[in-house]
C-alpha positions as CSV (number, residue, x, y, z in Angstrom):
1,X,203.8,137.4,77.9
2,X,206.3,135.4,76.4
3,X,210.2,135.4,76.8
4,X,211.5,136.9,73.5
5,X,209.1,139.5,74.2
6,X,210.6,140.8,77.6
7,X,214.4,140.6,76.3
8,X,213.6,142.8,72.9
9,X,211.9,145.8,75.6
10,X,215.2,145.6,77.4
11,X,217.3,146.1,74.7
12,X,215.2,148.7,73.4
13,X,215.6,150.3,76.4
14,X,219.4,149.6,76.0
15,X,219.3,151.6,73.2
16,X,217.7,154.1,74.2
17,X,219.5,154.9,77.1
18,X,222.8,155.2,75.1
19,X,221.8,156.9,72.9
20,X,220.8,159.6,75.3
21,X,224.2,159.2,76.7
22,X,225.8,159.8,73.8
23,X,223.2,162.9,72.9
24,X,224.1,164.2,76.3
25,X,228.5,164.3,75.8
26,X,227.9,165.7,72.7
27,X,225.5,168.7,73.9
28,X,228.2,168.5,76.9
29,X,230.8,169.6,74.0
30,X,228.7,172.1,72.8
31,X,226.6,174.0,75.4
32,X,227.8,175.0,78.7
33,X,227.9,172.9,81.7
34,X,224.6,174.5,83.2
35,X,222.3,173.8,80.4
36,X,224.0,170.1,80.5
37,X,223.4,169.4,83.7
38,X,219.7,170.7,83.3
39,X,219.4,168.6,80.1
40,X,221.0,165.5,82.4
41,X,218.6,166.0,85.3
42,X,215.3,165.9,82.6
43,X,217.1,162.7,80.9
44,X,217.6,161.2,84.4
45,X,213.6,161.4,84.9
46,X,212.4,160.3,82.0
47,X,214.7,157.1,82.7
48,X,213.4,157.2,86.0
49,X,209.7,157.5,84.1
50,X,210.5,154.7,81.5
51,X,212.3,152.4,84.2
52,X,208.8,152.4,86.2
53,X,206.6,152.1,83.9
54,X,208.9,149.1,82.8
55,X,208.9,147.8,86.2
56,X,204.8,147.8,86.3
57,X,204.8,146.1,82.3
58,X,206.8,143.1,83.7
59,X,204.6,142.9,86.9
60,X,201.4,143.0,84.5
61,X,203.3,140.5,81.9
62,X,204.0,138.1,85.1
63,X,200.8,138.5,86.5
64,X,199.0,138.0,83.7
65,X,201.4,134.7,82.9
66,X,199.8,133.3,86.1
67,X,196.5,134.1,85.3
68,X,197.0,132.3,81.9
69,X,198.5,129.4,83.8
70,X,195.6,129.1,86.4
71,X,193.3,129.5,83.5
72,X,195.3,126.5,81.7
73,X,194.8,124.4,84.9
74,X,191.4,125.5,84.9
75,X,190.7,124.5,81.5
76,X,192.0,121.1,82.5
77,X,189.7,120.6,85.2
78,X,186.9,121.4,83.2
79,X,187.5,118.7,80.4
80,X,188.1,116.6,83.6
81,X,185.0,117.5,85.0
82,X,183.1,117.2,81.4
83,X,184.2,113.8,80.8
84,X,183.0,112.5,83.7
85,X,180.0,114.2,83.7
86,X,179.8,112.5,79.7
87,X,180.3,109.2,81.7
88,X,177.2,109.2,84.1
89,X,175.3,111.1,81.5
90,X,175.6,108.0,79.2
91,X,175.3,105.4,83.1
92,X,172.0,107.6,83.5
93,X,170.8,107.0,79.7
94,X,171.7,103.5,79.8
95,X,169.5,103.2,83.1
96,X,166.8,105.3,82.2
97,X,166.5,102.7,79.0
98,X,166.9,99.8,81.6
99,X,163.5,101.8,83.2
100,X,162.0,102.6,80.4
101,X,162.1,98.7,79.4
102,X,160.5,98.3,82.8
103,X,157.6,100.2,82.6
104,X,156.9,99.1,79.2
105,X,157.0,95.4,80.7
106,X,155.2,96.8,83.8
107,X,152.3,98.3,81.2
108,X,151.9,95.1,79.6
109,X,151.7,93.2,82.6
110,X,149.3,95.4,84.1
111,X,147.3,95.7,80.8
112,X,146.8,92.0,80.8
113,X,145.6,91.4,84.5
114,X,143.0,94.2,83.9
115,X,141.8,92.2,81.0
116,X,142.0,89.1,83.5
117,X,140.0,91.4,85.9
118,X,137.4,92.6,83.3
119,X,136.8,89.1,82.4
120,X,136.4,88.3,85.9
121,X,134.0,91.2,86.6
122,X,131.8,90.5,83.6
123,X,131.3,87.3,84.6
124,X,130.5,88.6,88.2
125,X,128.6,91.6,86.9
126,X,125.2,89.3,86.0
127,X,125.4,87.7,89.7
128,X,126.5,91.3,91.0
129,X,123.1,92.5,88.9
130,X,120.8,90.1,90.4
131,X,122.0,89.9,93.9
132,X,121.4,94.0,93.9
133,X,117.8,94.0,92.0
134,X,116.8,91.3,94.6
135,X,117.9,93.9,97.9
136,X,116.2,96.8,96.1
137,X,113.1,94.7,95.9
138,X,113.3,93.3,99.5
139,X,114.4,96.5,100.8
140,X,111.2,98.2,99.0
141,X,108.8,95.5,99.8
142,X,109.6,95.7,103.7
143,X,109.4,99.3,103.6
144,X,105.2,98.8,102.0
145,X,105.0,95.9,104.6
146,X,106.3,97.9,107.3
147,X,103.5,100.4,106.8
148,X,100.6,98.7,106.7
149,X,98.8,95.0,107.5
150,X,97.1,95.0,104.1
151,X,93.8,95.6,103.5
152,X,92.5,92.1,103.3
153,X,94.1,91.4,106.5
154,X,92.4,94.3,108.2
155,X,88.8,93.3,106.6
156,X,89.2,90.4,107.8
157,X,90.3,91.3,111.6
158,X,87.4,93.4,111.4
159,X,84.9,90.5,110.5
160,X,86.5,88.2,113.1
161,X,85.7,90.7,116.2
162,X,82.2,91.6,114.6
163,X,80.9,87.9,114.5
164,X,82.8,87.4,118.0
165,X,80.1,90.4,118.8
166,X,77.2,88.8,117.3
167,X,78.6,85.4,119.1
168,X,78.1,86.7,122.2
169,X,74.6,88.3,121.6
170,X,73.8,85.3,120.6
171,X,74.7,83.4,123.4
172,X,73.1,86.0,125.8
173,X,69.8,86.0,124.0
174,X,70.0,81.7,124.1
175,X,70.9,81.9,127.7
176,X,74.1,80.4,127.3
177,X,77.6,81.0,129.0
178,X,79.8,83.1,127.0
179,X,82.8,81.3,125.1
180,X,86.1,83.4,124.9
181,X,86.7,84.1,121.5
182,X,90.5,83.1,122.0
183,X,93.1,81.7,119.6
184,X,92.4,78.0,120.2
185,X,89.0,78.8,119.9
186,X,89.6,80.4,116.6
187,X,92.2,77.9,115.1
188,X,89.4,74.8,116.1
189,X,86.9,76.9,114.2
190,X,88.9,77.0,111.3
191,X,89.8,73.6,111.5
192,X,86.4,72.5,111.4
193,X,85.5,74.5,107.8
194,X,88.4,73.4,106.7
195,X,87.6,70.3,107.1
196,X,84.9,70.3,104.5
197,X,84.7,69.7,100.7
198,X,84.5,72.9,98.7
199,X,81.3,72.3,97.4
200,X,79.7,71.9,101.1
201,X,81.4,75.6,101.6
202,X,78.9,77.0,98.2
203,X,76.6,79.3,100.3
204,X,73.0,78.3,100.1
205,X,72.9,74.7,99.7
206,X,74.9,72.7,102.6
207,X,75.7,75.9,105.0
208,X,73.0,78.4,105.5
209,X,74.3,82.0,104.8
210,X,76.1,84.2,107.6
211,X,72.8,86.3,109.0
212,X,73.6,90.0,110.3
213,X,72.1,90.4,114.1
214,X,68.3,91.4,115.1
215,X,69.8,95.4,115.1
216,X,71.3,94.8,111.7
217,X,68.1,93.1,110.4
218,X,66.4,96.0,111.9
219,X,68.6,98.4,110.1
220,X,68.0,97.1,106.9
221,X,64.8,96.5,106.7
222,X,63.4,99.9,108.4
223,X,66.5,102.6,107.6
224,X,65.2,105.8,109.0
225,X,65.8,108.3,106.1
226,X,67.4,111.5,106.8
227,X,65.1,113.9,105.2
228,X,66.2,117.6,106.7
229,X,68.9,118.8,109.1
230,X,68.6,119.7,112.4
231,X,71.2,122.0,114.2
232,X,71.2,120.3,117.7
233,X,70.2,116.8,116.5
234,X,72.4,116.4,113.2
235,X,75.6,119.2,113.8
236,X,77.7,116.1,115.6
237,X,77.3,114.2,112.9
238,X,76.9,115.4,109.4
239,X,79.6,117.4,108.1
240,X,77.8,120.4,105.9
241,X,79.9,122.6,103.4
242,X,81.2,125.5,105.0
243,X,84.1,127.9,105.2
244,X,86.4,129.4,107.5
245,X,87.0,132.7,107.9
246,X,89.3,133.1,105.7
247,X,87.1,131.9,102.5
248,X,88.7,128.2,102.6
249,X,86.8,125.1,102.3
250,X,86.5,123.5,105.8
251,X,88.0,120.0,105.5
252,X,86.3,117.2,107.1
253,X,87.2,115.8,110.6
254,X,86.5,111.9,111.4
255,X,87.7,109.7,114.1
256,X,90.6,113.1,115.1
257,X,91.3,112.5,111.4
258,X,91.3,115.8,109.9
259,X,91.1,115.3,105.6
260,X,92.4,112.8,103.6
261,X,95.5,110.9,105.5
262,X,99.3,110.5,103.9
263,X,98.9,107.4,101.2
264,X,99.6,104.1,102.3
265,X,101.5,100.8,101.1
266,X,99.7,97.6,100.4
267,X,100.7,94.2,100.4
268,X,100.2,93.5,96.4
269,X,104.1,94.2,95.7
270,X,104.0,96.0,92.3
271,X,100.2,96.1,91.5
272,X,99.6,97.1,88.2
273,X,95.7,97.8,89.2
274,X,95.1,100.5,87.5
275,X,91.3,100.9,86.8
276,X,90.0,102.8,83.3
277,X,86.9,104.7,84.6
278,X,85.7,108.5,86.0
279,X,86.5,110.0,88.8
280,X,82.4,110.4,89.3
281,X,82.7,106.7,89.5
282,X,85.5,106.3,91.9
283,X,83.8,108.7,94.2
284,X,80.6,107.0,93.5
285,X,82.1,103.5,94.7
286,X,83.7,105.2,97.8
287,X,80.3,105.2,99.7
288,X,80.4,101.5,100.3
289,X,83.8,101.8,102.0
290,X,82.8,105.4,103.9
291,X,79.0,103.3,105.4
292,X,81.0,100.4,106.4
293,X,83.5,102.4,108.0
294,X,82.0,105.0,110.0
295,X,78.8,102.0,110.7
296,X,81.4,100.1,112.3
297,X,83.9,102.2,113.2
298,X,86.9,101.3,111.2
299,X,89.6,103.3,110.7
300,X,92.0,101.4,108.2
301,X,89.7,100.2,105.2
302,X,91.7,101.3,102.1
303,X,90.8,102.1,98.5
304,X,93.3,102.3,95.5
305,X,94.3,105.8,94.2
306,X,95.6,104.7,91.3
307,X,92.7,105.3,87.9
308,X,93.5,106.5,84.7
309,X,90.3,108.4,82.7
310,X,91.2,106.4,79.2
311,X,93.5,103.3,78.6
312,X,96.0,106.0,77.0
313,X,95.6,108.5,79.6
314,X,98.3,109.1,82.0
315,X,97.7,107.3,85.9
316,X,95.7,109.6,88.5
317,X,95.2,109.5,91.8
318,X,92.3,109.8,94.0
319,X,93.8,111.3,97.1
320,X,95.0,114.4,95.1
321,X,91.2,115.2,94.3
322,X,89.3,113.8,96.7
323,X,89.2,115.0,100.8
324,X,88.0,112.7,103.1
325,X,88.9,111.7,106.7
326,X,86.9,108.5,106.5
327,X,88.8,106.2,103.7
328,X,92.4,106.1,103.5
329,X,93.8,105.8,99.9
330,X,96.9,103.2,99.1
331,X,99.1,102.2,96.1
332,X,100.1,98.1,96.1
333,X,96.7,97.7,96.4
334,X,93.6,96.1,95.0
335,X,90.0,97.0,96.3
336,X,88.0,94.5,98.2
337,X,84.6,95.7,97.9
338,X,83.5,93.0,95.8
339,X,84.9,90.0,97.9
340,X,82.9,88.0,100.6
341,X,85.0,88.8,103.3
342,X,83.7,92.4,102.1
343,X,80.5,91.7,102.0
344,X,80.3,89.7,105.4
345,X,82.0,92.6,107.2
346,X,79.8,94.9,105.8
347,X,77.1,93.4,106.0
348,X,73.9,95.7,106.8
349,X,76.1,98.9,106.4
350,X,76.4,99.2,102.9
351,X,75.0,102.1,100.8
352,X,72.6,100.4,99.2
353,X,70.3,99.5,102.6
354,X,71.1,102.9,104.5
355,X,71.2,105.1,101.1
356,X,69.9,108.4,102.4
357,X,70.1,107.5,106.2
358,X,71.3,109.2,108.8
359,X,74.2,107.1,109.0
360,X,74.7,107.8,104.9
361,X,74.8,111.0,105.4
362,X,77.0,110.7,108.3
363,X,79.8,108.9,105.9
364,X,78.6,111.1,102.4
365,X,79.1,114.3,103.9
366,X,82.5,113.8,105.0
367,X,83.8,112.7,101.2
368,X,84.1,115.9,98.8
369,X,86.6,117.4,96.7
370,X,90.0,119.0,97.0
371,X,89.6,123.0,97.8
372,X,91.8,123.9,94.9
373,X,89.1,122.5,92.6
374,X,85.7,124.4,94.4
375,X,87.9,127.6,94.3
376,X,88.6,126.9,90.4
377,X,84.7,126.3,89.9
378,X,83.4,129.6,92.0
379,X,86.4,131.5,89.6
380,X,85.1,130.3,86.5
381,X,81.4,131.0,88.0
382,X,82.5,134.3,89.2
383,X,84.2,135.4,85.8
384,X,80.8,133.4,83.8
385,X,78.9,136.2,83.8
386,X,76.2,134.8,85.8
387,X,73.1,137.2,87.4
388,X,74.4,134.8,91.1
389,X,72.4,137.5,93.1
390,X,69.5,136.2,90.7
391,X,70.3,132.8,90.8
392,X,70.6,130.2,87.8
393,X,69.7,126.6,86.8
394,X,71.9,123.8,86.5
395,X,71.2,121.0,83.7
396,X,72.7,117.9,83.6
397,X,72.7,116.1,80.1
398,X,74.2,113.3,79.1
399,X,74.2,111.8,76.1
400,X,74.9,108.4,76.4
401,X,74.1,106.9,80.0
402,X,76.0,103.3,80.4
403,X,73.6,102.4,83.3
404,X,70.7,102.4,80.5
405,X,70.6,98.8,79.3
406,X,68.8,98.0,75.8
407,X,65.1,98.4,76.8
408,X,65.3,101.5,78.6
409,X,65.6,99.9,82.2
410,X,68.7,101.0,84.7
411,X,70.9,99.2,85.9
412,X,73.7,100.0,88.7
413,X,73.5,101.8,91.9
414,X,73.0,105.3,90.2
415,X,69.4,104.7,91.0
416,X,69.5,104.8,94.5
417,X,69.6,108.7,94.6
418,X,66.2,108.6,92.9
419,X,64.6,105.5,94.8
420,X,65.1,106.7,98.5
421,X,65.3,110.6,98.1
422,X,64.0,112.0,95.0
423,X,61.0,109.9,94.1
424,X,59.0,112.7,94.7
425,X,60.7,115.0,92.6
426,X,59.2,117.1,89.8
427,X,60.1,115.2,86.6
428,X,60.3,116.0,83.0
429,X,59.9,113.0,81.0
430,X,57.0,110.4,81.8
431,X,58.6,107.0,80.8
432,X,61.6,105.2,81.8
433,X,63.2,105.3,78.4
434,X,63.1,109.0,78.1
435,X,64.2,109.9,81.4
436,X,67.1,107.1,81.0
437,X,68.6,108.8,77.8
438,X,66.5,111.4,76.3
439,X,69.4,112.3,73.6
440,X,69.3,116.4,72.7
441,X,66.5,116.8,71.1
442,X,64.6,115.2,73.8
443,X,66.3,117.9,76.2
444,X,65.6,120.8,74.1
445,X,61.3,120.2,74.0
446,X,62.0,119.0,78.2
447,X,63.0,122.8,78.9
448,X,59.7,123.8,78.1
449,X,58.5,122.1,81.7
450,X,61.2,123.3,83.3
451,X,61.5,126.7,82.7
452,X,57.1,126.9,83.6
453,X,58.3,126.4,87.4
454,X,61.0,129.0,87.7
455,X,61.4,132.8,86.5
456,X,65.5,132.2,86.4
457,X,67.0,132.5,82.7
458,X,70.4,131.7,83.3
459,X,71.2,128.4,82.6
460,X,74.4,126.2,83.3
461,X,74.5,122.8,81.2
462,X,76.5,119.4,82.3
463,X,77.2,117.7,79.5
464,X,79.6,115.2,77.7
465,X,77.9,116.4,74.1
466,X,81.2,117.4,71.4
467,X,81.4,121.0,70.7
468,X,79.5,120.6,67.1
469,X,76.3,119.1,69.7
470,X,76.1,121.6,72.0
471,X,76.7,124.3,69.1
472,X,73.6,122.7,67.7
473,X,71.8,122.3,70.9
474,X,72.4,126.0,71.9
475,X,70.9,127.0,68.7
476,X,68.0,125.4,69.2
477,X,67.3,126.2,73.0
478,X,68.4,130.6,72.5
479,X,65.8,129.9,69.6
480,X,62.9,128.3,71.1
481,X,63.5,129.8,74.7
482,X,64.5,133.4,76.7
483,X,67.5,131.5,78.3
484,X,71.3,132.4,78.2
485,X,73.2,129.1,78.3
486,X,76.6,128.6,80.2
487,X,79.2,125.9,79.6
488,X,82.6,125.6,81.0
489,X,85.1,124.8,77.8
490,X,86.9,121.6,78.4
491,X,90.8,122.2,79.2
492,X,92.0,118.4,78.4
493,X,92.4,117.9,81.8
494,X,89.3,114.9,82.6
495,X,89.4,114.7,85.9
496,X,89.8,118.3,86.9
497,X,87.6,119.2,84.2
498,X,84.7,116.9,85.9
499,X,85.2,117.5,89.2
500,X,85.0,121.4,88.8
501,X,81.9,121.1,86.4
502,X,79.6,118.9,89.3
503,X,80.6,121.6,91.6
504,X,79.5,124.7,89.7
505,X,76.3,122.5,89.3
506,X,75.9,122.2,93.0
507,X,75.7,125.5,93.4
508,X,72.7,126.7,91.4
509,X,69.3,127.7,93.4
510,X,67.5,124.9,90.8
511,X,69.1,121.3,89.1
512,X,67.5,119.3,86.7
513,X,69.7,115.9,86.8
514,X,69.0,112.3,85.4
515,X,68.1,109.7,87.5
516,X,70.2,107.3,86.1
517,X,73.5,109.0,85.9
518,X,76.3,108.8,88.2
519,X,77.0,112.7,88.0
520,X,73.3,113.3,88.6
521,X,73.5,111.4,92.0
522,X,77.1,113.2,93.2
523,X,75.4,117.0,91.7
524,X,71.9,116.0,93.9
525,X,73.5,114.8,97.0
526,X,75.8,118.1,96.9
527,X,72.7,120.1,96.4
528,X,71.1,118.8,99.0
529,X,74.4,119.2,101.7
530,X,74.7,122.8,100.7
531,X,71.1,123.1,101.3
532,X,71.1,121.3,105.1
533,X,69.6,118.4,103.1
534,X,66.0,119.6,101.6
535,X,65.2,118.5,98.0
536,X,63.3,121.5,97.3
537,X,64.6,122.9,93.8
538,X,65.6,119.4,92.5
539,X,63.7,118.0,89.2
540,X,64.4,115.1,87.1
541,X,64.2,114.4,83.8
């Protein structure tokens, strides 16, 4: 509080106190001396009161003089305290600018050395490209190489130790003292043919032809056909359709080979071989490499799995429909049946001088189809509505055979069914040009003979005809004949499509095929495995 403030209480107070006293000798006059002093004692404590309570006003007023003072002090430390904090406020902004500054000049820099680096890395990136391309392929073509020797590599092998074989026989039958067949002896052989002109090397008019032995001679001239099955002479060696007892397809065993073996790697890096044909044809061309291999007991001949059913069509693969212990299948790859090392290896145990031998069926019986397909075919036959107790007839009718050449003659190896084992089959049409392609009309008047040797009137028909053909064909037959005709719709799906149709063929009690027709030879040969190899119930047309 201020100054002025405590002097104008005190005289206040003065005033008031004299007046009292001056109230107090003038009731002193006037009243009695008891009432005065009673009035006195009252004064005396309210000026006891007042001098108190003024004693505790000037404490508070000093008290609160040093508060304002502190706070004055206080007030002074604070602007102290403010301006310096002002100062390194405006230190810190000028050196967060000085940072700021920085960074900018440390973005710049750094944007400019990654354009440095970019340019850098895009001129790298080409050599980067190539040098990683060039491990993939070396990494994937030692991978292929690592499985396999190639195919051409084993054939020949194979050929080497087979005339080492008929070296020696030789020899013995001249009298002579065996030569080991060693590595010098081999490298001075090949020095010697290489030594010649290629045109001394043409076969036939400066060096006589490779001959087989006097057993292969033997073999080819007199094959012993194969004509029924017999439990204890045949059961080690031809594998007949059967099934476990579970209902599945028994796969065939070779060599401890049980079905067809995990797909190997050739040596053709990146073959693009990749056949159009049939899978009838694939399978077809498969007995050359399953004779020579179970003849001369082989295990690593090979055959491409890679075929595609049209030149549009979508690659296949052989190993996913076919099962067989005896030829292994391979991508990389390029077949070798039609080269002379081939030929020479194979030589007397190819299909076309053992077809329906012993040793044929030996190799034949142990190449079929994947179970999923049979078990598709018996569905569709089981759902067909098909008398099966009964029986029925299988027809196979192609319209167009490719093995028919202008004048009515075959040509190919879809012969070879009808040559060695149905020759003396019931047939249907008299000449060669009818029986090679008849067309549908032809088919329809051939019933006639057919149906005259059997009482059966359920009919399934193997045929490539379009859907307006065999509408028209139908017709005609369910017109003409008691017969109720069966054929399973196409789905799209070629090769599955084919397969299961020559299966439900196999399994009629009576086929009709066509001599010249690949399907025909797989649908008679089937026929006659399911029925321990007779021909009875087979015609041709």
């Amino acid at each position: 509080m201020p100054a002025t403030g405590v002097s104008g209480a005190t005289a206040l107070i003065a005033g008031v106190f004299y007046t009292l006293a001056f109230c107090l000798g003038h009731r002193w006059g006037s009243h009695s001396t008891g009432e005065f002093r009673a009035q006195q004692a009252q004064l005396l404590m309210e000026g006891e009161r007042l001098r108190y309570e003024l004693q505790t006003a000037e404490a508070l007023v000093a008290a609160r003089k040093n508060k304002v003072q502190q706070m004055g002090a206080d007030v002074v430390a604070l602007m102290t305290k403010n301006a310096e904090l002002t100062a390194e406020n405006q230190r810190m902004g000028n050196e967060q600018t000085d940072w700021v500054d920085l960074n900018n000049a440390c973005i710049d820099d750094t944007v400019r050395r990654r354009r440095e680096w970019n340019a850098a890395d895009a001129a790298q990136a080409v050599v980067l490209g190539t040098l990683e391309n060039q491990e993939r392929d070396l990494l994937e073509r030692s991978a292929h190489l690592r499985d396999t020797d190639g195919l051409r590599a084993i054939i020949l092998l194979n050929t080497v130790k087979r005339l080492s074989g008929d070296h020696r026989d030789l020899r013995t039958r001249l009298q002579l003292s065996q030569e080991a067949m060693t590595n010098a002896r081999l490298d001075g052989l090949i020095d010697k043919w290489a030594a010649l002109a290629p045109e001394q090397m043409q076969i036939g008019e400066h060096v006589a032809p490779l001959q087989a032995s006097e057993l292969d001679t033997v073999r080819q001239l007199l094959p012993s056909h194969l004509n029924s099955y017999d439990e204890d002479r045949d059961a080690k060696h031809v594998f007949l359709p059967r099934k476990d007892r579970y209902g599945e397809p028994v796969v065939p065993t070779w060599n401890t080979r049980e079905g067809t073996q995990p797909l190997r790697h050739g040596t053709f890096y990146r073959s693009e071989y990749l056949p159009t044909t049939t899978v009838a044809k694939q399978f077809r061309t498969l007995y050359d490499y399953a004779t020579c291999a179970v003849g001369l007991n082989i295990t690593q001949l090979m055959y491409p799995s890679a075929f595609r059913v049209c030149p549009q069509c979508e690659a296949e693969h052989l190993h996913d429909a076919i099962e067989t212990p005896v030829v292994l299948f391979c991508d990389q790859c390029v077949p070798q049946h039609f080269t002379d090392e081939f030929k020479l290896l194979c030589n007397g145990y190819l299909d076309k001088s053992l077809y329906g031998s012993g040793l044929f069926w030996r190799a034949r019986s142990r190449l079929t189809f994947k179970g999923q397909y049979l078990a598709r075919a018996e569905r569709w036959l089981n759902e067909s509505g098909i008398d099966q107790q009964r029986g029925f007839i299988a027809a196979r009718m192609p319209t167009t055979v490719a093995a028919c050449s202008t004048n009515g003659r075959p040509v190919g190896n879809a012969t070879l069914c009808y040559q060695h084992l149905l020759k003396a089959a019931p047939q249907v049409f008299r000449t060669p040009a009818e029986q090679c392609n008849p067309g549908l009309e032809k088919y329809v008047s051939g019933l006639e003979k057919v149906l005259r040797r059997t009482d059966l009137r359920d009919m399934y028909i193997s045929t490539d005809a379009s859907d307006e053909q065999w509408l028209a064909f139908k017709v005609n037959v369910t017109a003409k004949y008691p017969l109720r005709l069966h054929r399973r719709p196409a789905t799209g799906r070629a090769t599955a499509d084919a397969i299961i149709d020559l299966h439900i063929a196999s399994l009629a009690q009576r086929v009709v095929v066509n001599r010249y027709d690949t399907p025909s030879t797989i649908i008679a040969e089937e026929f006659m495995l399911r029925r321990r190899l007779t021909k009875t119930g087979i015609m041709v047309w």
